[in-house]
C-alpha positions as CSV (number, residue, x, y, z in Angstrom):
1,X,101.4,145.9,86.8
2,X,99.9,147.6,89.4
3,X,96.9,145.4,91.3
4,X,93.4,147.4,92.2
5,X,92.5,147.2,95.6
6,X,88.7,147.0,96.2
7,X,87.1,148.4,99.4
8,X,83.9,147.3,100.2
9,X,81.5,150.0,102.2
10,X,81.0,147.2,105.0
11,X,85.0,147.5,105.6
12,X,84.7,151.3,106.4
13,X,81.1,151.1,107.8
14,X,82.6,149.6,111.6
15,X,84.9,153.0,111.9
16,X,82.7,155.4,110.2
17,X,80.2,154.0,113.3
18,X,82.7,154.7,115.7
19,X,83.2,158.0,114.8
20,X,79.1,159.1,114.5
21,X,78.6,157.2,117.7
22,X,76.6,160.6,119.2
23,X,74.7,159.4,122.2
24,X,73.2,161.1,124.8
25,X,75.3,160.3,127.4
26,X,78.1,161.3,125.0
27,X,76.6,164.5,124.5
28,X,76.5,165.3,128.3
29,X,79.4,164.0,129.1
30,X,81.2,166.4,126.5
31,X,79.0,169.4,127.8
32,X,80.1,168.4,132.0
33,X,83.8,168.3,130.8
34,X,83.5,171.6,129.2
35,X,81.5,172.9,132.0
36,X,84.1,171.8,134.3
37,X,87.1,172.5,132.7
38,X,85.8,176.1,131.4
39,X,83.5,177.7,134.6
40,X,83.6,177.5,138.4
41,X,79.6,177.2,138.6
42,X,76.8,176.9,136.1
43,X,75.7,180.7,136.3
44,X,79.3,181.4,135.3
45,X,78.4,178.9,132.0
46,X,75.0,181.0,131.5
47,X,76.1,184.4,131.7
48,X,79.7,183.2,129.4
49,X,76.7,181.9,126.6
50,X,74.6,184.6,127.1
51,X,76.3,186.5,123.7
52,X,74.0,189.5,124.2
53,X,73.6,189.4,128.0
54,X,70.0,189.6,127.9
55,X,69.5,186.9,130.6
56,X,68.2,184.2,127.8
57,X,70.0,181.9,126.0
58,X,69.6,181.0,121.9
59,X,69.7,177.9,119.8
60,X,72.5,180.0,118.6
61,X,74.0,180.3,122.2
62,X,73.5,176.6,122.5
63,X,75.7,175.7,119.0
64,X,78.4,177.3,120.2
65,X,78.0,176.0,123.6
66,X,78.0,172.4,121.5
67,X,80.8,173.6,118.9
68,X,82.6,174.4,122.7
69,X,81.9,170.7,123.7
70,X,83.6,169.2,120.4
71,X,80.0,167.9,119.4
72,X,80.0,167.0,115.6
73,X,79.1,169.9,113.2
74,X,76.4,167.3,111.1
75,X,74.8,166.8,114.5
76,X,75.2,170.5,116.2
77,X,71.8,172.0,114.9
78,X,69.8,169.0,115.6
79,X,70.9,168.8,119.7
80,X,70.8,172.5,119.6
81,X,67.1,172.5,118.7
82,X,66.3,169.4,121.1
83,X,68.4,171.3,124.1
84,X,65.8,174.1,123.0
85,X,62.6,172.2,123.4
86,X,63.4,170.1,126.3
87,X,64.8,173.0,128.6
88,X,62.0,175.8,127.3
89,X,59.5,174.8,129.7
90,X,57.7,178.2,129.0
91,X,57.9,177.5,125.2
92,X,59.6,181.2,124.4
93,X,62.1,179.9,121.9
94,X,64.5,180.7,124.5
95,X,66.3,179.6,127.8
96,X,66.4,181.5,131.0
97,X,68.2,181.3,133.7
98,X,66.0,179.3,135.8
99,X,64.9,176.7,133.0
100,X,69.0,176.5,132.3
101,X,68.9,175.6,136.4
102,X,66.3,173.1,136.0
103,X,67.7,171.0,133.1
104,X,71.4,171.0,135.0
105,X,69.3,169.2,137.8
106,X,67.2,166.7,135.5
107,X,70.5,166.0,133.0
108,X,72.5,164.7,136.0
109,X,75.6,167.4,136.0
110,X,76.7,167.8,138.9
111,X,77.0,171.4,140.4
């Protein structure tokens, strides 16, 4: 006679924790390794996002920049669209090259 095994959610809950653990600081640490790994300097990172070279990047340039940086799917849209509002100092719905300058210099990544 085969035995049933029982799992309780709290038994899965401390490594389904570990693997959603999306910080901030995880975030950016993801985006500086890709950054680094991918492009020499940041305007290299812009003008490789920029899809339609148009000088402005997209939430859509931004998911792929995130799908780039290994960031979760679940999570992709939601730190696309905060990207969006926190580098957008204009408020355009887009990113140019000088706001992309900016938010290098307030996130902390190094040039």
């Amino acid at each position: 006679m085969v035995s049933e095994i029982k799992v309780r959610d709290a038994d899965l809950l401390p490594n389904y924790r570990s693997k959603m653990a999306w910080t901030k600081e995880k975030i950016l640490q993801n985006i500086e390794v890709l950054m680094r790994s991918k492009f020499e300097t940041p305007e290299q990172a812009f003008s490789y996002y920029d899809r339609d070279k148009d000088g402005l990047l997209t939430k859509a340039d931004f998911k792929i920049l995130l799908k780039e940086a290994n960031v979760n799917a679940i999570i992709r849209g939601v730190v696309a669209e905060f990207m969006m509002k926190s580098f957008d100092q204009n408020n355009d719905k887009t990113v140019s090259w000088e706001e992309f300058q900016e938010a290098i210099k307030e996130s902390g990544i190094k040039e």
